[in-house]
N, C-alpha and C positions, 0 to 999 in steps of 0.2 A: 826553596819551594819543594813540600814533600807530593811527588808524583806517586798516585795509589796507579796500583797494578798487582797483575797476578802473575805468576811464575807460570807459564804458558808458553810456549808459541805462539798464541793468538795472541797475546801480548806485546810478544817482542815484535810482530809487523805491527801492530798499531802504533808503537811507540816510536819503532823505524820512519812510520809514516811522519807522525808527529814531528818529528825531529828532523827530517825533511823537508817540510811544510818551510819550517822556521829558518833553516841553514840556506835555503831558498830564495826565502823573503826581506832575508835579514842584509845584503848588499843596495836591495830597492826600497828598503825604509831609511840604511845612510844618507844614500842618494838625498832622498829627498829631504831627509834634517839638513845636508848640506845644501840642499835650493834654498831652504827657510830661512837658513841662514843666511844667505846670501843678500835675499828678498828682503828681509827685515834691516840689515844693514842699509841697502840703498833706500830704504823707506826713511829707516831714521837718519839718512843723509840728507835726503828731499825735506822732510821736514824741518830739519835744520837749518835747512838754505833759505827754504819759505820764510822761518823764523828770522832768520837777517833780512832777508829783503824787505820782510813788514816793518820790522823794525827801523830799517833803511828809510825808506817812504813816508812812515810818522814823523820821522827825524828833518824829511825832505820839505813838508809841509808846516815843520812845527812857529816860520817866521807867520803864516798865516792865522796865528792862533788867537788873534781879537779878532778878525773877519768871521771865524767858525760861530763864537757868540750870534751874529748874525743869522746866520742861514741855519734852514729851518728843515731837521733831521726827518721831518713825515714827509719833504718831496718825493725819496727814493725808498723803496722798500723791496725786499725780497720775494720777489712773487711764487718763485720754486727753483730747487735745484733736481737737475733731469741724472741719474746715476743709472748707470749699468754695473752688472758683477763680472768679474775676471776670477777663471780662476787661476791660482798660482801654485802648482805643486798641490795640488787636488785640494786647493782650498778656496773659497768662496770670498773676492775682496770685494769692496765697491769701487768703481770708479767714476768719479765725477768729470761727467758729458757738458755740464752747459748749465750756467745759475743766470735766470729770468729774474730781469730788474721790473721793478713797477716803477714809474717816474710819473708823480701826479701835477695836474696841467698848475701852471701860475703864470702871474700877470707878466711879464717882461716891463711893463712902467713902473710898478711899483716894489720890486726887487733887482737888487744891484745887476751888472752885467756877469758877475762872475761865477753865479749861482751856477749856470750852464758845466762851467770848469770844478765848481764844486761837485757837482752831482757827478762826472767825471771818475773826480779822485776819489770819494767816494764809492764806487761803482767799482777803481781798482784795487782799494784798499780792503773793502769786501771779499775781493776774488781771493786774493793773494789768500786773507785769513779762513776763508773753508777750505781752500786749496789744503793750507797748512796741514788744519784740522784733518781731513781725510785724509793726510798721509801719516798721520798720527794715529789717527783710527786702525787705517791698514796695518802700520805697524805691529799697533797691537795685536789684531787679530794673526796675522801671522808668529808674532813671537807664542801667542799661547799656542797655535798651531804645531810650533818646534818643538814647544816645552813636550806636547803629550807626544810625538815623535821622538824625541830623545830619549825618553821616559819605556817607550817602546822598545828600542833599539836595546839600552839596557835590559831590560824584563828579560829579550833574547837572548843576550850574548852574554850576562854575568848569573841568570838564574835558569830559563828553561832549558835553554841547550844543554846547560851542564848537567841539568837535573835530567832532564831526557837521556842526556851519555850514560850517566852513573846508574839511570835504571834500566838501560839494556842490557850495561854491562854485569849489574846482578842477575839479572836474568838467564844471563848467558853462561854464567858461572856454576847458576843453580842446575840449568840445564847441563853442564856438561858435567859434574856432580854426579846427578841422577842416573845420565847414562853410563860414567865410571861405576856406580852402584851397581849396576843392573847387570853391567856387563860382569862385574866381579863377581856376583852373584851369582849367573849362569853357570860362571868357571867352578863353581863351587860345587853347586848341584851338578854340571858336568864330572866333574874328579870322583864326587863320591859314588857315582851314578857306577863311574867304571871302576871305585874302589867296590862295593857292593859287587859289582859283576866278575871281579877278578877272586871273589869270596867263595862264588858261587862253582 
């Protein structure tokens, strides 16, 4: 990245600052790539496990699978799921509070007894799969979270910093150039000043 600047003084503290700024900020952006990372691993661990257990539970129920033909998938429905946000390493996740079943009335004479245990498992095989979901969700959002954080972290550390070093250090160099100049110069006009007067 080419850093404009002027050969100044006021240059080289603005760019000091710059570079400051960044060599600063740049251990507290690790940091926190390394919370994301952390965070997104256990997310995509949770969601993993959720994904067996559901799996588990289908598997658990699959001896009752001519009884399902039976029962009648409108008793139960999803009435709302209640989520709050966390955040995690200054980011915004959801978390899921509490999913509200609807359970619509029916006759107990003319459906079997086990509808009751159906609506049940149902109700847990539900939880288990938004559960899943929103840890999949989170994950996601935190892994793009990292991404632009890493993405960060390099900017600083493989391109501005260095580009920040390299242009104080031109600077610095101009600058002391100039005052080698100036200074030789003087000597110059000084020598002839007293060659001139030793003439005279």
């Amino acid at each position: 990245m080419a850093i404009k600047f002027q050969y100044n003084k006021t240059a080289l503290q603005d760019l000091n600052k710059q570079l400051q700024v960044r060599v600063r900020a740049l251990p507290t952006i690790k940091n926190k790539e390394t919370a994301l990372r952390m965070e997104v691993k256990k997310a995509k661990d949770e969601a993993g496990r959720l994904d067996s257990k559901l799996e588990e539970k289908i598997r658990e129920y699959e001896y009752m699978a001519r009884l399902w033909a039976e029962f009648d998938p409108g008793l139960i429905t999803i009435k709302d799921v209640e989520l709050s946000v966390k955040k995690i390493a200054g980011v915004k996740t959801p978390v899921l509070d509490n999913i509200i079943y609807e359970i619509s009335e029916f006759s107990l004479v003319n459906k079997p007894d086990w509808f009751y245990d159906g609506i049940k498992v149902l109700e847990e095989l539900a939880s288990v799969a938004i559960e899943r979901d929103f840890f999949y969700r989170k994950m996601h959002l935190l892994d793009y979270a990292r991404k632009k954080t890493t993405q960060k972290v390099n900017l600083y550390e493989k391109v501005q910093i260095p580009g920040y070093e390299e242009a104080i250090l031109k600077i610095k160099r101009f600058l002391e150039d100039e005052e080698n100049l100036d200074k030789s110069s003087q000597k110059i006009v000084k020598t002839r000043q007293q060659q001139a007067e030793e003439l005279v």
